[in-house]
Structure formats: structure tokens, C-alpha cells
SETI-405021 format. One record per residue (C-alpha): residue in three letters; z, x, y negated. Coordinates in steps of 0.1 Angstrom, whole numbers, plus 2048, in hexadecimal, padded with zeros to 3 digits. Layout:
N
ALAZXY
...
This chain:
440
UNK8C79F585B
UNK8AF9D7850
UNK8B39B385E
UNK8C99A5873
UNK8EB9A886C
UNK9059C3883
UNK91D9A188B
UNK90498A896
UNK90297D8B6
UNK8E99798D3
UNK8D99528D6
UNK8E39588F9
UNK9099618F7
UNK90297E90E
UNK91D997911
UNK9049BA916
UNK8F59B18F3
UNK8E89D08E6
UNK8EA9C98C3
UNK8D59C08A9
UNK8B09D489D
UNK8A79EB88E
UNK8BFA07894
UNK8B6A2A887
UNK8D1A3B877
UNK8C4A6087F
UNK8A0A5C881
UNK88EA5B8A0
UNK884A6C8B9
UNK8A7A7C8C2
UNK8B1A998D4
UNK8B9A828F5
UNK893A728F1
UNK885A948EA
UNK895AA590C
UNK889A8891F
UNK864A8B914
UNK866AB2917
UNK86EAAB93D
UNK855A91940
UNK838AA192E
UNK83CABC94B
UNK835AA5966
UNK828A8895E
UNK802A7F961
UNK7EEA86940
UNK7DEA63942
UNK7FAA51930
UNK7F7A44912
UNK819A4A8FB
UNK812A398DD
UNK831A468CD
UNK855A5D8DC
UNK867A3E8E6
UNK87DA44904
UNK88EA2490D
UNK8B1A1D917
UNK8B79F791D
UNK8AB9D9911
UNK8B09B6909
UNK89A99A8FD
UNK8879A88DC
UNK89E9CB8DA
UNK8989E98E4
UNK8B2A058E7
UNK8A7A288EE
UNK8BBA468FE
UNK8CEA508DC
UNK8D7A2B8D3
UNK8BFA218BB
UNK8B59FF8BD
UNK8909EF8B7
UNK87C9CF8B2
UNK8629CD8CD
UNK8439BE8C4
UNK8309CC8E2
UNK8429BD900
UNK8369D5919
UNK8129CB90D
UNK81A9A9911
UNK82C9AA92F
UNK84F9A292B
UNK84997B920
UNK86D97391F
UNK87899190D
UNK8869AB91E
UNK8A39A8939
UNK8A8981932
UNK8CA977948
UNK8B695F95A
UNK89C96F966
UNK8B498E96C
UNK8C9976982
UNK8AB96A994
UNK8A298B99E
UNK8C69969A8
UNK8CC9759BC
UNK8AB9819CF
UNK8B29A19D6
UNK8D49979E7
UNK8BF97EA00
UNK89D991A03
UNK8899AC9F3
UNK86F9B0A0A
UNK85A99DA26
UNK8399A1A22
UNK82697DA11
UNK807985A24
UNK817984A46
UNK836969A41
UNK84394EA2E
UNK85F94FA16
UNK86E9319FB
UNK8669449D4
UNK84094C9DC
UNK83C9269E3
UNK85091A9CB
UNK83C9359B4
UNK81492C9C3
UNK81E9069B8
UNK82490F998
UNK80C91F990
UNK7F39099A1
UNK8058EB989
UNK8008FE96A
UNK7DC90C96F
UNK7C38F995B
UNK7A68E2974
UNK7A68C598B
UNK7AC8C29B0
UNK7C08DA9C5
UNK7C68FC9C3
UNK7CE91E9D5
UNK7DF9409C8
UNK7DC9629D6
UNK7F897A9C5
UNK7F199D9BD
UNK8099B79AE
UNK7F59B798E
UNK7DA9B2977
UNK7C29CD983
UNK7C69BE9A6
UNK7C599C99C
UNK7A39A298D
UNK7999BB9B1
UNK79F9979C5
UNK78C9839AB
UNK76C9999AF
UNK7739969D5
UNK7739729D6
UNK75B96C9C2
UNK74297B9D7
UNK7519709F5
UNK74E94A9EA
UNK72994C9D8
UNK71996A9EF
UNK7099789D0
UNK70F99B9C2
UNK70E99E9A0
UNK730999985
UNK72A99A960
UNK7409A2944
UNK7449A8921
UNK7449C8909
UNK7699CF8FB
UNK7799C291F
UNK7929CC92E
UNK79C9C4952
UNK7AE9DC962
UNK7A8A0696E
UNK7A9A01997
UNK781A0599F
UNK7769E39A1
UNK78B9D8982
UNK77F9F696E
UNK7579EF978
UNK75E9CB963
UNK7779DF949
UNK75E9EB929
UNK77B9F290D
UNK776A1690B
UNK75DA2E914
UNK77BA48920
UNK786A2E936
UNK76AA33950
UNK763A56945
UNK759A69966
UNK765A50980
UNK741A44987
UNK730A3999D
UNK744A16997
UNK7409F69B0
UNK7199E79A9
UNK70A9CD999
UNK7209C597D
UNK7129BF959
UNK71C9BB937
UNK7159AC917
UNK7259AA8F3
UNK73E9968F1
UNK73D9788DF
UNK7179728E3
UNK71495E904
UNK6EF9598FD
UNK6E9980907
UNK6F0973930
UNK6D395E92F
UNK6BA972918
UNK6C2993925
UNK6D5994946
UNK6C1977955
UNK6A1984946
UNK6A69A9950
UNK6BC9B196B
UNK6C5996983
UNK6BB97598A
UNK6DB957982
UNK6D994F9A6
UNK6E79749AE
UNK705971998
UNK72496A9A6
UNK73E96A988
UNK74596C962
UNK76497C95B
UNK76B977938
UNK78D97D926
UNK79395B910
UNK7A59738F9
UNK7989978FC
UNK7BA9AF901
UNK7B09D1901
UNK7959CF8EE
UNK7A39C38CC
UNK7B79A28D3
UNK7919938C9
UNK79196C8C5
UNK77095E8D2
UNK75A94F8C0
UNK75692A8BC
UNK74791B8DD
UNK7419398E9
UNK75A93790A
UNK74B91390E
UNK72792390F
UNK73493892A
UNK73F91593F
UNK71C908938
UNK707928945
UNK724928964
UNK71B90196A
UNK6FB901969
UNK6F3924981
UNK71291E994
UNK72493B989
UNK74C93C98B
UNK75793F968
UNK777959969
UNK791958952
UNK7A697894D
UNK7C396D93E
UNK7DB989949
UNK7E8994927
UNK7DB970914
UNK7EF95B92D
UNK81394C93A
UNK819938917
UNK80E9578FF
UNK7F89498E7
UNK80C9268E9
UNK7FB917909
UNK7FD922929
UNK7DB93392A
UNK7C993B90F
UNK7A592A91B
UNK7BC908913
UNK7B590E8ED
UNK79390E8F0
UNK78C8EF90D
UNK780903923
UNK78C901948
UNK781921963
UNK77E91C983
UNK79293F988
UNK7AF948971
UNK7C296B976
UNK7E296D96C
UNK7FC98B96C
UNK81599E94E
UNK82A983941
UNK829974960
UNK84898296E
UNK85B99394C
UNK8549B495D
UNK8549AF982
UNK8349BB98D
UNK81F99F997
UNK7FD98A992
UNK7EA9739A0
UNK7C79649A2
UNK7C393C9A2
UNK7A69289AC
UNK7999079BD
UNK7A09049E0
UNK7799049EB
UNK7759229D4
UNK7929369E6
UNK78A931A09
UNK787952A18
UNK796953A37
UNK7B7969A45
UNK7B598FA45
UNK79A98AA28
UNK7AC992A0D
UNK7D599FA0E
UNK7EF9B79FE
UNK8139C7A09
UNK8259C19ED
UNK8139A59DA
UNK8249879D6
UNK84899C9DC
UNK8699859DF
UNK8789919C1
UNK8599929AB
UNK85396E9B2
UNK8769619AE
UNK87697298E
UNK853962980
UNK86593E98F
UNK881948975
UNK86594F957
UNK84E93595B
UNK86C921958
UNK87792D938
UNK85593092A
UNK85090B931
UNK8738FF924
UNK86F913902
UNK85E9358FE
UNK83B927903
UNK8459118E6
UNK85792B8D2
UNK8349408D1
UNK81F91F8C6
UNK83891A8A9
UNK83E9408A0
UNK8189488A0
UNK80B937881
UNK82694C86D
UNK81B96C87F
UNK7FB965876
UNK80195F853
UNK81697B84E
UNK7FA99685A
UNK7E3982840
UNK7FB98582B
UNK7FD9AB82F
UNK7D79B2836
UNK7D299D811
UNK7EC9B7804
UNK7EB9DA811
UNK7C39DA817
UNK7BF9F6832
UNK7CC9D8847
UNK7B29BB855
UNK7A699E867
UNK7C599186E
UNK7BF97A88F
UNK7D296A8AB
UNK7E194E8C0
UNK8039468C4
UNK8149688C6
UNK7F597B8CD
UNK7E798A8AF
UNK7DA9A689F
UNK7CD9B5882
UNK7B39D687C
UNK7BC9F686C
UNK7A2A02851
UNK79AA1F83B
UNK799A10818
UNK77BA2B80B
UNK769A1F82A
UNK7719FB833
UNK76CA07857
UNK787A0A871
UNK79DA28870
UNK7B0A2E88F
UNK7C1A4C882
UNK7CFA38864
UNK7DAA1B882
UNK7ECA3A899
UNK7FFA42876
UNK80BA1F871
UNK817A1D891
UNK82CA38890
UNK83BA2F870
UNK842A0C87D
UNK850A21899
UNK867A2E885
UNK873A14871
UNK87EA07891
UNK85D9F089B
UNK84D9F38B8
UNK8269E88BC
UNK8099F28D0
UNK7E69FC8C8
UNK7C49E88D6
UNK79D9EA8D0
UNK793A078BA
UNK7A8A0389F
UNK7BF9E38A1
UNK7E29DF8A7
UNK7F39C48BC
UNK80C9AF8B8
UNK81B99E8D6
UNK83D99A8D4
UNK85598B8F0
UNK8509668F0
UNK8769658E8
UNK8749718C7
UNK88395E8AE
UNK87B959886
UNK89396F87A
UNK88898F891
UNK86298788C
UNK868983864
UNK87C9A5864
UNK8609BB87B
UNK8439AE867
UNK8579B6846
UNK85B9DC85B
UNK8359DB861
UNK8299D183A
UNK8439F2832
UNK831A0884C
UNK8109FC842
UNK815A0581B
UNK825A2A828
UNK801A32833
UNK7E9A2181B
């Protein structure tokens, strides 16, 4: 076993500790994980994506336990989702203390104490002057369905433009804007109308080419841009480039869209990502860490932008009692110390996958904010990405007891729970650099 010691303690003093990671005395998968994907791989739709034969037990902040008790470090969070690592007592007893009083009433018909307490926040904590409204979804994708809504509710114009490399979501709407990967949208055509695209990075392409070409400014409705692409590569934008999109959204009166569903609730060190760059939106879409793994999201924007009326716009389950009481519980912790934790640990993430790339040489372009980074998998006769060589890495860092997540072509992610602490981030990169040189 590498790193942390058997006898050590949680930070938390918690009593269902389930010991320190990595774990594998026998090798992994085991026969327990191997019956349950045999029974799954009969029934189960063949659009999943298993990366690697993990079958999970339990979990608690950065561990991972699977059926036959070995234990992991979990640099993938759920793809970003479980912002306070997994099963944190707090939130845990949020969601318990909720469940006892209410589990269900319906926010679009009636009132109820954790989704105000919840829009409040949120509206706080959202970047922009003047007051605010929130609609709440059950997640990303449908966060994004309402922002197309409203945005051509609001302007009456038709057309929403995107970038190449984007990814918002697979529900129709979302997936019209989402252009990650041509399989994606394989043979679900026709898609809604009247969205466009251009490279990302190069915000000079909306007015040369869009505006040129195919629609007039005064027909757009939105931008949505990711301020960090997810997806697509974990792809930094270049310098000014998010603050070229505010310009060209000022001047045609375009609403600037921020999708900050995987780069938001404190990841990269700030509670949205578009902070880093000075750039406010005048819609921000928010959902994964939102609620450690309650299924929620929400869209925020200025009260004269969200002004459709009742019955416009609505949901069943969005905005559920015991989603919101436990995103009350995260954004609490995220702003008392995990949004902190991820601007202090992130510099040494970074450093260390330079540190590797420099090194092991089928590894590259280290990038990242806060702990949101990644790195590109290479061939070294080619210099171009090799996303067989990546698939192989991730199954030896599988193995060594590391759990990470593929994005773009050929980059790997690294977005541990905001939780993490040195000694857990020091001893998975030092299981990555060992995977890495297993493959080179």
C-alpha cells in the first residue's frame, strides 16, 4: 500500500471512516466487481461510458471503496460533481434532516424554507450588479434547455452561437449547442435551428463570419460560452478572449452565457470560473458540485432578463427539498474552506503535471485553475495525441488504486474533491507519474 498510513485518522473524527487509499492487495477487478458487471453488461444501455471495471461500494471524502474492499484515491469526483468529497457528514445530515420533514412538494406550485434559503444564495454569490432571479433545474443539460428558452423569450431573436470543442449537455436543445464529439450527435438530427459555431478561442470568427454569412447580430439571442471548456479538453481561453465575447454581447445586445456547470461552485478557486478572467455574464448556469451529488442546477440572471411569466417555464422535480437543503449544506462548506483549499492546492497540482509532462514526455500541456487541470496524452514518434496510449494510462492508474477521467481527444482530467488535502494529492500524482512511465 503507498501513502497514507493504515492508523491515521480522518480530519473529521468520523466513526464510518473507511480507511486510508490506495488499497489493492489482490489486484483489481475482483470476482465480486466482475459478477456485478456481468449482470449489468446484460441489461444496461450500451451508451455508457465505463472508463475502467470499478464497481463502487461506499464512499467518503477523497476514498473510494469498491465491492471487494479495495480502497482508491478519487481524482474524478463524479466528473466534478461531488465538490465536498463524497458523503461529507454535513451535507449527509442536511439531507437526512430533510427527508424526515419533506421530500417532495413540488417548487413550481408551492413554497417551502431550503429553496429560498438556496435562490438567495446563489443570487449573493453570482457575479453582476442589481437584483437577481434563479430558476432550478435537476441538472446541467436542463439548466442549459432553460437558458436557450429564456434567451429567446427575453430578446425575440432566434439564433444561439457556440463554440467548437463544447460541451453542454445531450437532451435536444443542450446537445444542438454541445460540439465535443462528432458521435455525440451522430444520427439524432434534425437538432433545434439556428445555432452556430465557431472555434473556440477566436472570438473574431462571430463577427467576420457569422455576422458576415449567416445571420445578421440583431437576430442573435445568446452566446453560450464555457469560461473553461469541460468536455472538450479542460481548454483555458485565451487571453481576452472571454472579454471579446462581453464586447460583441454589449455592443449587439446579445446575452453573454456562462456555462459554468463543471467550472463552478469554488472549483478553480473562485466561485465561477469567468471571475478569473473579469468577466461578468448576464446568465451563469450552474449545476455538479452544486449539491455534492444531489441532482440539481440552476440558471441565474438579472431580474429584467428573467421575466417570463408563470406557466412559461417549470419542472416536477427541480428545485427538490432535499436537493436544495443539501446544496445549502455545500455552498456552506465551499465558502468556509474548500473553495479555499482548491485555490491553495492548485498551483502544486499544476506544478506537479509540469513536472511529469517535463519528465515522462508522452505527457503535455499541463493547464488548469485551482483544481481543474489537465494535461494531453502523446505518442512520442508522433508528437500528436494518442488516445489509445491515454485509455492505457488510465487503466494503470486504475490499478494502482487512482481514479481519473478522460476529456477532449486525448487529455486526462484532474478534478479531485475540493476536500482533498496535500498529503492525498501528493500521493495520487506520485500514482499518476508511476502509471505514466508503465506505458511510455
Amino acid at each position: 500500500m503507498l501513502g497514507i498510513k493504515q492508523n491515521e485518522q480522518p480530519q473529521q473524527g468520523d466513526h464510518d471512516w473507511i480507511g486510508p487509499a490506495p488499497w489493492i492487495p489482490d489486484g483489481v477487478p475482483g470476482p465480486k466487481a466482475k459478477r456485478f458487471i456481468e449482470r449489468d453488461e446484460r441489461l444496461t444501455s450500451p451508451s455508457y461510458t465505463r472508463d475502467y471495471p470499478l464497481v463502487v461500494k461506499r464512499a467518503l471524502g477523497s476514498v473510494i471503496e469498491d465491492v471487494d474492499g479495495n480502497r482508491f484515491l478519487d481524482f474524478a469526483a463524479g466528473i466534478a460533481v461531488c465538490a465536498t468529497g463524497h458523503c461529507h457528514p454535513k451535507v449527509v445530515q442536511a439531507i437526512e434532516e430533510q427527508a424526515r420533514n419533506l421530500i417532495h412538494i413540488c417548487g413550481s406550485d408551492f413554497y417551502y424554507p431550503v429553496m429560498v434559503e438556496l435562490v438567495e444564495k446563489l443570487t449573493a454569490i453570482t457575479p453582476g450588479p442589481g437584483p437577481k432571479r434563479v430558476y432550478l433545474t435537476n441538472s446541467g443539460t436542463e439548466a442549459v434547455e432553460a437558458a436557450m428558452k429564456l434567451a429567446r423569450y427575453y430578446t425575440r431573436r432566434q439564433w444561439i452561437i457556440g463554440f467548437y470543442g463544447a460541451f453542454h449537455g445531450r437532451t435536444m436543445g443542450a446537445l444542438s449547442l454541445t460540439c465535443s464529439k462528432a458521435r455525440q450527435r451522430e444520427r439524432f438530427g434534425p437538432l433545434v435551428p439556428m445555432v452556430a459555431h465557431v472555434p473556440f478561442g477566436d472570438a473574431d470568427a462571430i463577427e467576420s463570419n457569422l455576422f458576415r454569412y449567416e445571420m445578421a447580430p440583431s437576430e442573435v439571442a445568446a452566446i453560450f460560452v464555457e469560461p473553461i471548456q469541460g468536455e472538450g479538453g479542460y481548454i483555458l481561453p485565451p487571453p481576452g478572449f472571454l472579454q471579446q465575447i462581453r464586447d460583441i454581447c454589449d455592443r449587439h445586445k446579445i446575452l453573454m452565457v456562462c456555462d459554468e456547470i463543471q467550472s463552478g461552485t469554488g472549483r478553480t478557486g473562485r466561485w465561477f470560473a469567468c471571475e478569473h478572467f473579469d468577466v461578468i455574464p448576464d446568465v451563469a448556469l450552474v449545476a455538479k458540485g452544486l449539491a455534492s451529488g444531489m441532482p440539481l442546477g440552476a440558471v441565474v440572471a438579472p431580474e429584467e432578463v428573467m421575466s417570463w411569466p408563470p406557466g412559461a417555464q417549470g419542472s416536477t422535480f427541480a428545485g427538490n427539498p432535499v436537493c436544495c437543503a443539501a446544496a445549502n449544506a455545500t455552498l456552506e462548506l465551499v465558502e468556509s474552506s474548500y473553495m479555499a483549499n482548491a485555490a491553495k492546492l492548485g498551483p502544486r497540482l499544476l506544478a506537479a503535471l509540469e513536472n511529469i509532462a517535463d519528465k515522462r514526455k508522452v505527457v503535455t500541456a499541463a493547464r488548469g485553475l485551482g483544481l481543474m487541470c489537465a494535461l494531453d496524452v502523446i505518442s512520442r514518434r508522433t508528437g500528436k495525441g494518442d488516445a489509445k496510449r491515454r485509455e492505457r494510462i488510465l487503466r494503470a492508474s486504475f490499478e494502482r488504486g487512482l481514479l481519473l477521467l478522460p476529456c477532449g481527444e486525448h487529455a486526462i482530467r484532474f478534478c479531485p474533491p475540493l476536500c482533498i488535502n496535500e498529503a492525498q494529492l501528493d500521493v495520487g500524482l506520485k500514482l499518476f507519474d508511476e502509471a505514466v512511465a508503465t506505458v511510455l
